[in-house]
GUMAR-219259 format. One record per residue (C-alpha): x, y, z; residue number from 1. Coordinates in steps of 0.1 Angstrom, whole numbers. Example, Ala and Ser with C-alpha at 12.3 -4.5 7.8 and 13.67 -1.06 7.14 Angstrom:
<pts>
+-------+-------+-------+------+
!    xx !    yy !    zz ! resi !
+-------+-------+-------+------+
!   123 !   -45 !    78 !    1 !
!   137 !   -11 !    71 !    2 !
+-------+-------+-------+------+
</pts>
This chain:
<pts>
+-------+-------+-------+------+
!    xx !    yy !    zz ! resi !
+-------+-------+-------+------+
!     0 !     0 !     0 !    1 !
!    16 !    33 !    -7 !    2 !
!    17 !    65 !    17 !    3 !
!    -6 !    93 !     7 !    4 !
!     8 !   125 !     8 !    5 !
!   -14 !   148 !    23 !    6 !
!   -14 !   188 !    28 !    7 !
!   -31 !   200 !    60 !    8 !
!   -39 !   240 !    47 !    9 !
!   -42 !   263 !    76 !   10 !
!   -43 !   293 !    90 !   11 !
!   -54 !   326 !    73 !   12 !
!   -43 !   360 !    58 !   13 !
!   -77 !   376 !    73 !   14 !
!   -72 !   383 !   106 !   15 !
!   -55 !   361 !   141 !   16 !
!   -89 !   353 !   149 !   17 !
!   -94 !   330 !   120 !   18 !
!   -60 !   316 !   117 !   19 !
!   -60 !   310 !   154 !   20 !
!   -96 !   292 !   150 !   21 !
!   -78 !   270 !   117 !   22 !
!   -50 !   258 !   139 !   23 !
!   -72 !   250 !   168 !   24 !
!   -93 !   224 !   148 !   25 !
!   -62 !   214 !   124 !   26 !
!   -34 !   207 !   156 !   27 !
!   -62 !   180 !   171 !   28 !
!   -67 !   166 !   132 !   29 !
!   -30 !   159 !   132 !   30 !
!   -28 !   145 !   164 !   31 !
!   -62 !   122 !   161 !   32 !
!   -57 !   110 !   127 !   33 !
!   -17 !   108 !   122 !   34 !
!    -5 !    68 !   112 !   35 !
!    28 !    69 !    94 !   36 !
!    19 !    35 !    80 !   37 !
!    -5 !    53 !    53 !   38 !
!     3 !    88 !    54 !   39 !
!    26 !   116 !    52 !   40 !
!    14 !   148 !    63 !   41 !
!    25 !   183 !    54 !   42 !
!    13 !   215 !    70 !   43 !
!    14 !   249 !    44 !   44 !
!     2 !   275 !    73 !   45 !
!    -8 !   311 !    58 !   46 !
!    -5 !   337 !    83 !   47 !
!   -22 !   369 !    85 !   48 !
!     6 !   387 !    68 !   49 !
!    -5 !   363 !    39 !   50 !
!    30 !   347 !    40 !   51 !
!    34 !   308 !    38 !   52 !
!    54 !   285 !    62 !   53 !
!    59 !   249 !    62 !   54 !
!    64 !   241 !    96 !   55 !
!    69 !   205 !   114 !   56 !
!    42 !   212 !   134 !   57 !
!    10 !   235 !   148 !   58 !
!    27 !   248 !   181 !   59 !
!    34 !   287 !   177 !   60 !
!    68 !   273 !   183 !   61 !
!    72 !   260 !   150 !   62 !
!    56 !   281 !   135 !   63 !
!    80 !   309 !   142 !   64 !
!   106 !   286 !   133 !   65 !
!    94 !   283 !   101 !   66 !
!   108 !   300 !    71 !   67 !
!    81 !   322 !    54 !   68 !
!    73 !   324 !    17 !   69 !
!    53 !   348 !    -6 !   70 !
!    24 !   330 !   -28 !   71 !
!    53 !   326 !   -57 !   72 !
!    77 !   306 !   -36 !   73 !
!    51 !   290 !   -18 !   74 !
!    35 !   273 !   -51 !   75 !
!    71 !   259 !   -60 !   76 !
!    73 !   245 !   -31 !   77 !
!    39 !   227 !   -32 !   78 !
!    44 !   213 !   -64 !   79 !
!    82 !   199 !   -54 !   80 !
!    61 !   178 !   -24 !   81 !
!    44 !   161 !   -52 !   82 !
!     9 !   160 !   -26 !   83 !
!   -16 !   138 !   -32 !   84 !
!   -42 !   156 !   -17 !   85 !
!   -52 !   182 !     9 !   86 !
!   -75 !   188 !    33 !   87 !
!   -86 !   228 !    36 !   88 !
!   -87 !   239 !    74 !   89 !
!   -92 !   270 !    70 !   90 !
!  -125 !   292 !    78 !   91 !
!  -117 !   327 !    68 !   92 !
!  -134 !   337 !    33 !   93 !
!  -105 !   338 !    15 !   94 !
!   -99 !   305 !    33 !   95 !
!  -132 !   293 !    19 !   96 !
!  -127 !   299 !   -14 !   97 !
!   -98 !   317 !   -34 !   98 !
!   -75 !   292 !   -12 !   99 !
!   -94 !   261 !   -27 !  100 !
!   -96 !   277 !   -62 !  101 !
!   -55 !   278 !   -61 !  102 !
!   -59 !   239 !   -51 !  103 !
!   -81 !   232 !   -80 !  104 !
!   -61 !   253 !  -101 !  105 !
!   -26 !   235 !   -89 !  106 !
!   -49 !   200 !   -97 !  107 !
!   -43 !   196 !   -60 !  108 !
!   -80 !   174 !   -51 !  109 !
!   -88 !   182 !   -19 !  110 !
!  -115 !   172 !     6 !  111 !
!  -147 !   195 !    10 !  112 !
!  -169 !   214 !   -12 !  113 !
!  -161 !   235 !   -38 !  114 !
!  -153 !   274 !   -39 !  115 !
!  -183 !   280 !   -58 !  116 !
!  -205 !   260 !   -31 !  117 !
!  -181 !   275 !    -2 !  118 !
!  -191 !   311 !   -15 !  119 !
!  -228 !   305 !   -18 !  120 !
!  -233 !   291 !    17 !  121 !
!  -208 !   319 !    31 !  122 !
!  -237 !   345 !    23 !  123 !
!  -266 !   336 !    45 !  124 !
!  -292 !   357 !    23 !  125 !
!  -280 !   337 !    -9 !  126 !
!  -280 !   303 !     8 !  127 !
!  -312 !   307 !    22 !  128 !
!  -325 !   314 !    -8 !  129 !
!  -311 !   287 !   -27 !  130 !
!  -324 !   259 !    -1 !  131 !
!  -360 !   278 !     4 !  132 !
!  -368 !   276 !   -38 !  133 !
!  -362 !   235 !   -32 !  134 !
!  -387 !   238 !    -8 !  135 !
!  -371 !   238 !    30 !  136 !
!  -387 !   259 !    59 !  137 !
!  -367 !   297 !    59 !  138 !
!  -372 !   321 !    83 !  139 !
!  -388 !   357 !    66 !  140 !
!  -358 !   378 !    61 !  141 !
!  -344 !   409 !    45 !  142 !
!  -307 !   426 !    38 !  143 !
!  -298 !   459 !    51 !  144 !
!  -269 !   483 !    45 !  145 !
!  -259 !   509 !    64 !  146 !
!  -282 !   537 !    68 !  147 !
!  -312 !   517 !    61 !  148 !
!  -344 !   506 !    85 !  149 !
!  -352 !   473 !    88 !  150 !
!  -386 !   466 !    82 !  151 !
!  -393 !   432 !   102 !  152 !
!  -405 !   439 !   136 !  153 !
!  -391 !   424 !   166 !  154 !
!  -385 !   402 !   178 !  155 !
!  -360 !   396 !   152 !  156 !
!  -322 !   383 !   147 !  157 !
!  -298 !   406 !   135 !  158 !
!  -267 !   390 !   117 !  159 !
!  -239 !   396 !    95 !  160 !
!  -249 !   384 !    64 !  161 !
!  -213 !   367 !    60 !  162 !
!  -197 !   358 !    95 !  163 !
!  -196 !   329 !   113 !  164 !
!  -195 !   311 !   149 !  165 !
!  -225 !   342 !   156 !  166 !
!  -200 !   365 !   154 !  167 !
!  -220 !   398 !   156 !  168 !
!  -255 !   382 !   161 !  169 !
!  -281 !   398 !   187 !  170 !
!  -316 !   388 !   193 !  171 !
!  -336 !   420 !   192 !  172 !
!  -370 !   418 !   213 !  173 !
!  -379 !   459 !   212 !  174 !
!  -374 !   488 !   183 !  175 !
!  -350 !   505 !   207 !  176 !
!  -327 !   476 !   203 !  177 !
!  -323 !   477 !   166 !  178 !
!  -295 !   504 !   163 !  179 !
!  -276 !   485 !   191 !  180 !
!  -278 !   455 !   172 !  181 !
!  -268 !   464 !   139 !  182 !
!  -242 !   485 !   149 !  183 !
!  -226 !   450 !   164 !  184 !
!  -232 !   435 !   134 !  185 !
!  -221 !   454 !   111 !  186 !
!  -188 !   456 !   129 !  187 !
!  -185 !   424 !   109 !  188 !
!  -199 !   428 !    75 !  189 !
!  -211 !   456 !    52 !  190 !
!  -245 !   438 !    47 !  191 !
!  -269 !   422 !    76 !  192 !
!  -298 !   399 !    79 !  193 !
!  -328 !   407 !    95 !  194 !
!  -346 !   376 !   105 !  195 !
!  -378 !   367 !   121 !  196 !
!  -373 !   351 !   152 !  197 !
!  -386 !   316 !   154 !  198 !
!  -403 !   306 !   185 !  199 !
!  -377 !   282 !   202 !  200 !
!  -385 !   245 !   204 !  201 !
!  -351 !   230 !   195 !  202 !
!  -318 !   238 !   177 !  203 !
!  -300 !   214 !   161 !  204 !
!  -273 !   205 !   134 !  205 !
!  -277 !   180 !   111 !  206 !
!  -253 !   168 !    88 !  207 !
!  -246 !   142 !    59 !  208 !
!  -214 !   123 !    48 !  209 !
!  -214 !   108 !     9 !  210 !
!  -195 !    69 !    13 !  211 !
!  -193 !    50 !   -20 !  212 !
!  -219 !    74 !   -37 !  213 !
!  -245 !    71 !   -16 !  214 !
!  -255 !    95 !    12 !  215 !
!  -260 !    85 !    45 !  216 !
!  -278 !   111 !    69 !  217 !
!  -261 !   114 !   105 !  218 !
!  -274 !   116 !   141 !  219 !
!  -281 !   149 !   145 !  220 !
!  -263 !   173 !   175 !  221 !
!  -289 !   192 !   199 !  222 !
!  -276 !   224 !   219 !  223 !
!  -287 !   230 !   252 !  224 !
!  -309 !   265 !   249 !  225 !
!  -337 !   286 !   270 !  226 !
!  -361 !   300 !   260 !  227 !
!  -354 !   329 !   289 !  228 !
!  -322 !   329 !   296 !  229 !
!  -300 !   313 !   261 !  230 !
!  -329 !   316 !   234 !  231 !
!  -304 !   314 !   205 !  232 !
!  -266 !   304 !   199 !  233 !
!  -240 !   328 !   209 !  234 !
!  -205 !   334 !   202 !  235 !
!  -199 !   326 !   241 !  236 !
!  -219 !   296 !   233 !  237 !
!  -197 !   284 !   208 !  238 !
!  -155 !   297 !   213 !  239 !
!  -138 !   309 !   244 !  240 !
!  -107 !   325 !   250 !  241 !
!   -84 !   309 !   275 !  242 !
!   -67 !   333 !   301 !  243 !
!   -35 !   327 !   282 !  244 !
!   -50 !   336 !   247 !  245 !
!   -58 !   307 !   232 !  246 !
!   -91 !   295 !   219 !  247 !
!  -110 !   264 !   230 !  248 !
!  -148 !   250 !   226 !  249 !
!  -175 !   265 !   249 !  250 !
!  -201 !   243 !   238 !  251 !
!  -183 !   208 !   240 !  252 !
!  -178 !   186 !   275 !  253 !
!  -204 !   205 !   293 !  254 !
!  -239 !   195 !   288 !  255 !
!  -243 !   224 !   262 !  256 !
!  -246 !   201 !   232 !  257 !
!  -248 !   163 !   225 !  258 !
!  -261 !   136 !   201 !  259 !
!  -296 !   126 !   197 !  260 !
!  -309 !    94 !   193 !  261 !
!  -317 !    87 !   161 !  262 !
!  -350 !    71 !   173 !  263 !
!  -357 !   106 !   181 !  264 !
!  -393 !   121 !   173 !  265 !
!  -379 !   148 !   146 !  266 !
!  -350 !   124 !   129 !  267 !
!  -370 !   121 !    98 !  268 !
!  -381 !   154 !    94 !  269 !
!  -340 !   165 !   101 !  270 !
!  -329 !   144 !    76 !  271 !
!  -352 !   150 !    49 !  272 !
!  -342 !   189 !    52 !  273 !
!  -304 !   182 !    55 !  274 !
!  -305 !   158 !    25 !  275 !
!  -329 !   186 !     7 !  276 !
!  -305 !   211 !    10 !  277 !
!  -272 !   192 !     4 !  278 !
!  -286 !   186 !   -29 !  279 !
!  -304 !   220 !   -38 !  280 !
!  -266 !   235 !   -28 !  281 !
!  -244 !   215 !   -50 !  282 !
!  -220 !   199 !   -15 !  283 !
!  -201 !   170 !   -19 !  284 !
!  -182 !   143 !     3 !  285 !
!  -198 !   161 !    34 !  286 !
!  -226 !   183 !    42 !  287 !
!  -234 !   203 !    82 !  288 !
!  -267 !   225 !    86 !  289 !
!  -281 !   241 !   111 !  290 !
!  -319 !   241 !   122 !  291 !
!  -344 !   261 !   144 !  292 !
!  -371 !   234 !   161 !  293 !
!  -401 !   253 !   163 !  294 !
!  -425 !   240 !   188 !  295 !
!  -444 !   221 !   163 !  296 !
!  -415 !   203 !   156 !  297 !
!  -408 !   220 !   119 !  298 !
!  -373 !   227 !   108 !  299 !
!  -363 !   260 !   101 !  300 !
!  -327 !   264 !    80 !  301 !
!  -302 !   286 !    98 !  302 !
!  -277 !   286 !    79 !  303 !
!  -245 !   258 !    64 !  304 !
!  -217 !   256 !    77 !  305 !
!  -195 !   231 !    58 !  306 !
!  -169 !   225 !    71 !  307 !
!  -152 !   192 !    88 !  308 !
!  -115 !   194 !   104 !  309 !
!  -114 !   161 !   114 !  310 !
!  -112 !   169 !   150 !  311 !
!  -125 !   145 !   175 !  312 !
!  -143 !   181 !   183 !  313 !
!  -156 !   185 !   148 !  314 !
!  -193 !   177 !   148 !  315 !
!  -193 !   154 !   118 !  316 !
!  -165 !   131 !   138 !  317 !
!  -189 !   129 !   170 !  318 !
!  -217 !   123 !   146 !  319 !
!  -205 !    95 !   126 !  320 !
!  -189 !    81 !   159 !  321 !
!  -226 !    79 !   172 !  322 !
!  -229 !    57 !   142 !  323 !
!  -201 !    38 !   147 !  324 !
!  -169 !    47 !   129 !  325 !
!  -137 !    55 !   142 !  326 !
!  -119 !    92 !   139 !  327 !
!   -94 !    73 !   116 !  328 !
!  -119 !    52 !   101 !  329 !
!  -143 !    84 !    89 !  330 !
!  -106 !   105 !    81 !  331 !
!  -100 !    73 !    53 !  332 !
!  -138 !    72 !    39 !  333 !
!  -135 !   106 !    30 !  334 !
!   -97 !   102 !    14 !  335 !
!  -114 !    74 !    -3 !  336 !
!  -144 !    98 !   -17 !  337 !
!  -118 !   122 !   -33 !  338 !
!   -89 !    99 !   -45 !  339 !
+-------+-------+-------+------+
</pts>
């Protein structure tokens, strides 16, 4: 059997934020999945001076070590390491999708969806609109720019209409709230979504993973909410900042999130939406969505976030652990899916 050679692609010339968030999930992938017997890994970190190193490893240690490159160099050195394949860790924009186009444009086949897909689902607005003309549940919505008045009365989300982890998202109950909340959000983007706010039943994730062709719907993952005190997702809920600067999981090992039984009451309904909008999107290999319960027990698309590190803290690895496989054993069905 012959090693694969695979690039891990990290970081990110947007901002630390994002390329602290890439190395967070990426470092655990490397450590979770690593098995010299079939593969060779390579790490090609961008940092936010949109430089290129090759370091031995994810610890800021090695990094700094590390010589850096410009996007010239940096390709020469890609092609001498004659990779296999790559998997994209990287959540920034740019990340998403001019960092995949070099990929496809260095016939590098990587793991994940497409740019194309990657910059659909990265505006909420479009997405939505995309999954809502095949027929899935949206919540009424409209985008603003700066200087205008939202028409949708409150309660209502306000949102970036391009930033993730709920960066920048407030729940607005009142008109005096509005100017708060889009000044927050707007912080982050130069257009926001104004969204009804659905009465909270449940909030979930469901997700969907493509093995030999066909697609098998996962267990879904539930977050802990209130309808007082937590009545939608956070960014407190979901990253936290250790006292030493590094970022961690807020949600995970607490009793804020876990896997439902797939016996559960609104399985079916969770699947049929995730598999609904994998298709109306155009994903491959892997699909992640998130869904408002209402009380009824309709799904409401959120929003897509596609995206799989191959963490043991990535969602899709606890969900297709609920089903069975292995960290390793899910890391080699998807290499399988590409090569």
């Amino acid at each position: 059997m012959s090693i694969l050679r695979v690039l891990h692609l990290v970081g990110s010339a947007t901002n630390a934020f994002y390329a602290d968030l890439s190395r967070l999930y990426a470092r655990e992938c490397l450590e979770a999945v690593v098995d010299s017997m079939r593969y060779e890994f390579h790490i090609a970190y961008i940092s936010p001076d949109n430089l290129w190193r090759f370091p031995e490893s994810l610890s800021e240690a090695a990094i700094a070590a590390a010589s850096a490159y410009s996007l010239p160099d940096a390709i020469g050195i890609l092609s001498a390491l004659n990779i296999d394949l790559a998997l994209p860790q990287m959540f920034c924009l740019s990340g998403m999708t001019h960092y995949r186009a070099l990929l496809d444009l260095l016939g590098i086949p990587y793991i994940g969806n497409s740019p194309e897909v990657m910059a659909l689902v990265a505006n909420k607005a479009k997405a939505k609109a995309v999954v809502a003309a095949a027929g899935v549940k949206v919540p009424h919505g409209e985008v603003v720019r700066s200087g205008e008045h939202p028409n949708i009365p409150p309660p209502a989300i306000v949102k970036p209409v391009n930033s993730d982890n709920s960066l920048g998202v407030s729940l607005v109950r009142n008109a005096t709230e509005f100017s708060r909340a889009l000044d927050t959000a707007f912080a982050h983007a130069n257009e926001v979504l104004i969204e009804e706010f659905i009465p909270l039943g449940r909030e979930v994730r469901g997700g969907l993973i493509i093995r030999r062709g066909q697609p098998i719907c996962l267990p879904f993952e539930e977050y802990l909410l209130d309808a007082k005190t937590t009545p939608i997702r956070s960014y407190a809920e979901k990253l936290i900042r250790s006292d030493d600067g590094n970022l961690g999981y807020a949600a995970k090992g607490n009793g804020k999130s876990w896997i439902a039984n797939k016996d559960d009451a609104i399985a079916l309904a969770v699947w049929d939406a995730v598999q609904t909008c994998h298709d109306a999107l155009g994903c491959r290999h892997y699909s992640l969505f998130d869904f408002r319960i209402d009380p009824s027990g309709q799904p409401w698309f959120l929003e897509a976030g596609l995206y799989c590190s191959f963490s043991p803290n990535s969602v899709l690895s606890e969900m297709t652990n609920a089903l069975g496989f292995s960290l390793p054993a899910f890391f080699e069905m998807m290499l399988d899916s590409v090569c």
